[in-house]
C-alpha positions, -999 to 999 in steps of 0.1 A, spaced: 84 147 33 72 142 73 36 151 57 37 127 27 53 97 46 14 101 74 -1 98 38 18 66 28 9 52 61 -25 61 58 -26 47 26 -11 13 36 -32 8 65 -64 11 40 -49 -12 19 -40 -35 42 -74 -37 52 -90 -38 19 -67 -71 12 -90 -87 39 -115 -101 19 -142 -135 12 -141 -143 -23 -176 -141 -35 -193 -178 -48 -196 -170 -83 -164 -176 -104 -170 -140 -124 -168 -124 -89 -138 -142 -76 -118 -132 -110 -130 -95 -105 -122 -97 -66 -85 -114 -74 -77 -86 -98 -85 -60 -74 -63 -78 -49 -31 -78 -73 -39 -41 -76 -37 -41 -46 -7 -56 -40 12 -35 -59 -2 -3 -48 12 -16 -16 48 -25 -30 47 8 -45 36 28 -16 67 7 7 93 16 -21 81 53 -17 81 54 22 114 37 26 131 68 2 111 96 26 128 78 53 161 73 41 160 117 28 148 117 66 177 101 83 201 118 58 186 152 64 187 143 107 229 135 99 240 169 89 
């Protein structure tokens, strides 16, 4: 689980990074470029909803 939450991190950090973006001039562009963002977005909700269960199995497991 330790291994897979680095992942989710990783992952997160790219995406963050990939959110940082100049919408292009032409308006075809800009539509293309806003629907990769929402993908984005919700590869990012996603990937927090996944890391917060690893780290909630993590604390349980560190109780016992």
């Amino acid at each position: 689980m330790e291994k897979r939450r680095d992942e989710i991190n990783r992952q997160l950090n790219r995406v963050n990074q990939d959110e940082r973006i100049e919408l292009e001039l032409d308006l075809e562009d800009q539509a293309i470029q806003v629907e990769q963002q929402d993908v984005a977005v919700t590869m990012e909700v996603n990937l927090r909803k996944e890391l917060i269960d690893i780290e909630e199995k993590l604390a349980a497991m560190d109780d016992k």
